[in-house]
N, C-alpha and C positions, 0 to 999 in steps of 0.2 A: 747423517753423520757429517760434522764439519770436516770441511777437505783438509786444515791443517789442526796440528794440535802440539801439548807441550812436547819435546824432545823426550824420550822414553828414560824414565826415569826422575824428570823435574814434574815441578808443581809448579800450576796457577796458583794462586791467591785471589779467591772473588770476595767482595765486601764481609760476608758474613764468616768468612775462612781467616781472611787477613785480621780480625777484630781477636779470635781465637791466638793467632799468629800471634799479636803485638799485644796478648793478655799477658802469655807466657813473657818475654821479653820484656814487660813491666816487672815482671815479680824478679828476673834475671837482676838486669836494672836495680831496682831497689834494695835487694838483699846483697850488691856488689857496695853500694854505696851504705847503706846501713853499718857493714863492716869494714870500711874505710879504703875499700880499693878504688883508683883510679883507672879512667876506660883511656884505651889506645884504640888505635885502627892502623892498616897496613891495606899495600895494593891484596887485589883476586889474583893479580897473575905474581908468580915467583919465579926465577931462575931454576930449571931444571938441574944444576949442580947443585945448590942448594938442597933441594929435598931429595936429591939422590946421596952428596956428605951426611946427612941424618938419617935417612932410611936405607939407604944399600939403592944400590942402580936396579932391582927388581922394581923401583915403587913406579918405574916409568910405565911398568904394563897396567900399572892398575887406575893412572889418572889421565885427565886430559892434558895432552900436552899437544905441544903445534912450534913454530918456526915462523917469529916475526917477517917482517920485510927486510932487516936486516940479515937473518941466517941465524939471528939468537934461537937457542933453545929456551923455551917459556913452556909452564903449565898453569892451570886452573890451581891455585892452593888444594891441597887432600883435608889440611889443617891447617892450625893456626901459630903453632909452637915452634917450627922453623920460621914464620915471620919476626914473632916476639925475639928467638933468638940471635937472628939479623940482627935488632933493631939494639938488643942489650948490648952486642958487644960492640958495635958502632961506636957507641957512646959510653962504655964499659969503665973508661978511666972518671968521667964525668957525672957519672950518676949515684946519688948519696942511698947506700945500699944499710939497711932491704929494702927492695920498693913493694908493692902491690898492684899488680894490675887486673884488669880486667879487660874482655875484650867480647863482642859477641860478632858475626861475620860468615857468612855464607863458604862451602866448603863443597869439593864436587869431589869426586871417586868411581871412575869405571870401574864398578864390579856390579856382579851378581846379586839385584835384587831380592832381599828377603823382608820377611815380620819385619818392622822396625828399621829397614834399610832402604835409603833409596840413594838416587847418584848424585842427589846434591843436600846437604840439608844445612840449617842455622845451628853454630856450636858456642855458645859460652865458654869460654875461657878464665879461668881464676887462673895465677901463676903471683908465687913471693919469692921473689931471687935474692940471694944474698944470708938467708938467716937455716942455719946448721939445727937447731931445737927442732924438737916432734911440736911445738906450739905451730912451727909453717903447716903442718899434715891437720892438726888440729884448728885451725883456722880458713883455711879453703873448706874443709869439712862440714865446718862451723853454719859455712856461709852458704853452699849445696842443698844443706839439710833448713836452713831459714826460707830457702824458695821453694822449695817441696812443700814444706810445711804450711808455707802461706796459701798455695794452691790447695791444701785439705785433704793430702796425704801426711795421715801418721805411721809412727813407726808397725801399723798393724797392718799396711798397702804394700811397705817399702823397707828394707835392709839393706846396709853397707856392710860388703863382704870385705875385710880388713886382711891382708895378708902380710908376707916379706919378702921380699927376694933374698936378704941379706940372710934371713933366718933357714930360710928352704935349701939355701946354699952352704948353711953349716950343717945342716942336718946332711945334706948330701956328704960334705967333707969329712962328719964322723961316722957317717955309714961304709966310708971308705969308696964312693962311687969318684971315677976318674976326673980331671974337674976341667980336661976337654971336652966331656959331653955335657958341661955346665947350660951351656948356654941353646944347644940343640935341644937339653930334657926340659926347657922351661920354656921353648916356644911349642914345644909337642902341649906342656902337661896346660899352656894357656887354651889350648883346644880342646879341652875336656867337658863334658856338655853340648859340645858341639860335631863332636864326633864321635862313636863308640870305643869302648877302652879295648877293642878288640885292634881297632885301628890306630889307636895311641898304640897299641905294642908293634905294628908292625912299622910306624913311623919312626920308632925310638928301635927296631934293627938297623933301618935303613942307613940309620944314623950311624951305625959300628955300635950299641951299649949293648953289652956282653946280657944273657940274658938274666944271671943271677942279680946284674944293678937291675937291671927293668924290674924286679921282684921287689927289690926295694924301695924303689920310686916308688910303685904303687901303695906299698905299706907307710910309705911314707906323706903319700898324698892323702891317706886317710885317717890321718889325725885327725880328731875332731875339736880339741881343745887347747889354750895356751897353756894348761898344765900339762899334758901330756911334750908339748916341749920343753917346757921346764923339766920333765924327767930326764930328758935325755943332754939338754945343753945346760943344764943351772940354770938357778933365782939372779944370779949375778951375773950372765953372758949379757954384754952391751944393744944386742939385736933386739932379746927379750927385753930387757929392761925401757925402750923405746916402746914399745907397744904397749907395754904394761905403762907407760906415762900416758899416750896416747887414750888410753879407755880412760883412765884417771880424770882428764882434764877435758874428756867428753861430760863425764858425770858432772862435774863442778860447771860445764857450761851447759848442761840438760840437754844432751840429745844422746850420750849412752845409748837410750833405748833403742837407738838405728841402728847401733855398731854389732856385731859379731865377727870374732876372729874365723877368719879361713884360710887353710894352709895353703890351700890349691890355687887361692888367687896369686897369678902371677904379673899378667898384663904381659903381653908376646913384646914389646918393642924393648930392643937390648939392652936401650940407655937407662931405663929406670934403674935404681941402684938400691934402694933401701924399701920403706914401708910402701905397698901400693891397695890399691883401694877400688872397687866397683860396687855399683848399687843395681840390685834389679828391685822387681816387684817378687812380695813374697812370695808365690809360685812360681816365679822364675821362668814365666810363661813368655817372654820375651828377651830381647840381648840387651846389656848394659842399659840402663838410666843415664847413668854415669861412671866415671870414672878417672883414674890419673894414679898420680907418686910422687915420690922423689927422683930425681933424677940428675945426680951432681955432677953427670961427665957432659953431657950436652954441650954448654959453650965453649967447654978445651975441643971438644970432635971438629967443631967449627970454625975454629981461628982462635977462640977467646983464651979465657983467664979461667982457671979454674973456681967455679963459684956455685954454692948450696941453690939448687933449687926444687920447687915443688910446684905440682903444677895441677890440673882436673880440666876437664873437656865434657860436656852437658848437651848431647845435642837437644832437638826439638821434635827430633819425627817419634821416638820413644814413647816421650813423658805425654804426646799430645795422643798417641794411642789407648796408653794407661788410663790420661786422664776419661778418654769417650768412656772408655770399659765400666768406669767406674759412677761415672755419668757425675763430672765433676768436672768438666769444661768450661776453663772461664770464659770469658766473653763474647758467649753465645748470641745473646741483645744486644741492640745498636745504645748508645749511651748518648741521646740526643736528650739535651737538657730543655729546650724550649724549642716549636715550629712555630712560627710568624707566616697567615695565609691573608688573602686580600681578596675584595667580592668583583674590586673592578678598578680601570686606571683613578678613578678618581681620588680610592681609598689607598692606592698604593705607597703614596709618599710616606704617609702616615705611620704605614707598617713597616718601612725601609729606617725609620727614624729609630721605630721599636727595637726592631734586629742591630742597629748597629749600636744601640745603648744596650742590646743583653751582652754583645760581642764582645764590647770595649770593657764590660766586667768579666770578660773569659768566657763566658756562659757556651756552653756549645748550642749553636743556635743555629736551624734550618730554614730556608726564607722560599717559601713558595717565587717561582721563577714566570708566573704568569697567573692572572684570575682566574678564581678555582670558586663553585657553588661548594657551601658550607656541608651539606653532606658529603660532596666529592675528598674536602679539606679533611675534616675528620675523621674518614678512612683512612687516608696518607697519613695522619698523624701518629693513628694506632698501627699503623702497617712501620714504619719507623720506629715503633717503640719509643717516641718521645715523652717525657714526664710531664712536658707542661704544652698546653696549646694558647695558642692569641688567633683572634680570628678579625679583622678588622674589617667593617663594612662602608656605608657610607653613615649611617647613625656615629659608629664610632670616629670617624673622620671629621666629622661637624662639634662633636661636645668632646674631643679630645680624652674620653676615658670608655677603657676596652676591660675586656674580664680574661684573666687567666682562669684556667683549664687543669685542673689536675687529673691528668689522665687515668691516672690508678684508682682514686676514690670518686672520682664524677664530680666533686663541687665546682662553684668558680668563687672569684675573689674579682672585685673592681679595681684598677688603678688610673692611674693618669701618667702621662707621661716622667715628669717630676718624681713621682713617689716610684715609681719602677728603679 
């Protein structure tokens, strides 16, 4: 056993891990940029008031935190969304709103290891600040379900469980439940699945809810459909009527088939304020994919300006679990487009010429690092996964034309330096 290893809880990344790593992060990548967001970046470390003003002074027990040279209090970010909201309201009177951003950034969290959880992992960030429309919820959506999609989950892997807080909150207010237990029954009922409902009722005593509202939370968390809240709130209640646009202008942009309403979806962090949203895998065999909402009070909590925002959080330890399970793992192979090997110094020049003319057209090219016999070269080639091999000898050194190698079907091709 090596005498040191990663800190409990982090990951290495070795060649063939990292390639998996930065497959996902292309697909993040591209489905940010495809739907017109812009990437930001922010420090790892934050200001301990900072994420204690957005979380409650409890979030200190659950992250790493520590005390510069100076006596600051600093932590390891948990997230990403106290940085972006630093950064908005900084510049809040300056910035031509809605924006779109994007961000992807490494996040750490002292807790308890579980399925799907470790203490640090990589989180994508979508966030549209500035715009009031179910089209923000509908557009981070948009763009979650474009990178899933591209990875080779369809909606028959994966579902987005659609809820409200806005909606779950009037249903509490016509059921007549008190609506100082508002905010205790929605951090209990985000625990559901996670904990048995035997213990969701002794949580929601603990709390002061009389036991006849706990009767009605639960009849209430078990709607199963947006009609059944339309029975009880109207076709016309503002809450409903946002969700019901929301499926609307999923169907018109084709990914409906991910969405289903759930009332139970809450999201436990108090700021969200309106629609909120989570994705698992359709057995539900693991925690979030993803997730997020709206959450309009966030930059007044913090100094700002009160301003619409929507936000989703994507990490990487999840979706790269899913993917194994389903044996859908992108970039499992090395993605070396040409190896350039050589028999001996004399052939070397030759082959240095080769590689730095596949280089200078992009080409991802590997250059043997010393003379290597042609059966030694050829193993290395296919042990790299490379598509194309060059082998230069001293034949090929003297008449200045070598043959390419396609690894996959076995033929070669002659070129010349020129024609390459």
């Amino acid at each position: 056993m090596a005498k040191y290893a990663a800190p409990r809880g982090m990951r290495d990344f070795y060649p063939e891990e990292y390639r998996v790593h930065e497959a996902i992060f292309n697909y993040w990548r591209k489905a940010s940029k495809v739907h017109g967001f812009e990437f930001y970046d922010s420090p790892v470390v934050e200001t301990l008031e900072l994420l204690e003003r957005k979380s409650g002074e409890e979030i200190s027990e659950q992250i790493y935190t520590f005390e510069d040279k100076s006596n600051r209090r600093l932590a390891l970010r948990p997230e990403l969304t106290p940085s972006l909201a630093r950064m908005i309201i900084s510049r809040q009177k300056a910035l031509n709103f809605p924006i779109k951003w994007a961000a992807i950034g490494q996040c750490f969290r002292y807790e308890r290891m579980t399925r799907g959880r470790k203490r640090e992992h990589y989180q994508w960030n979508l966030d549209i600040i500035g715009e009031e429309s179910v089209m923000a919820e509908a557009e981070v959506l948009s763009t979650a379900i474009d990178a899933v999609s591209s990875m080779g989950l369809t909606s028959s892997d994966i579902k987005v469980h659609i809820g409200s807080r806005s909606v779950l909150g009037e249903l509490f207010d016509a059921s007549g439940i008190d609506k100082k237990h508002f905010d205790a029954c929605f951090l209990v009922i985000d625990k559901r699945g996670k904990i048995s409902d035997e213990q969701m009722v002794e949580l929601l005593k603990e709390e002061g809810v009389p036991q006849t509202d706990i009767d009605k939370i639960f009849k209430l968390i078990s709607i199963q459909s947006l009609e059944q809240v339309i029975e009880q709130l109207g076709n016309d209640n503002w809450s409903v009527i946002e969700i019901k646009e929301l499926f609307a202008i999923a169907k018109s942009m084709g990914f409906a088939d991910y969405l289903f309403f759930d009332i139970s979806i809450i999201r436990g962090l108090a700021y969200y304020t309106g629609i909120v949203f989570e994705a698992f895998d359709v057995n539900k065999k693991s925690r979030a994919i993803f997730g997020g909402g709206r959450y309009n009070n966030l930059l007044n909590k913090l100094g700002g300006d009160v301003m619409p925002c929507v936000g989703l959080g994507f990490g990487d330890v999840v979706i790269s679990e899913l993917l194994e399970e389903l044996n859908k793992t992108p970039g499992k192979d090395s993605d070396i487009d040409y190896t350039v090997g050589f028999m001996d110094m004399d052939s070397r020049n030759f082959a240095l010429k080769i590689a730095a003319k596949l280089r200078l057209k992009d080409f991802k090219c590997d250059l043997s690092l010393k003379p290597e016999k042609p059966k030694a070269y050829f193993k290395k080639a296919n042990r790299i996964n490379a598509s194309n091999a060059i082998y230069i000898g001293s034949n090929e050194a003297k008449s200045g034309k070598f043959n390419i190698k396609d690894m996959r079907k076995g033929d070669s091709k002659e070129y010349t330096l020129e024609e390459l």
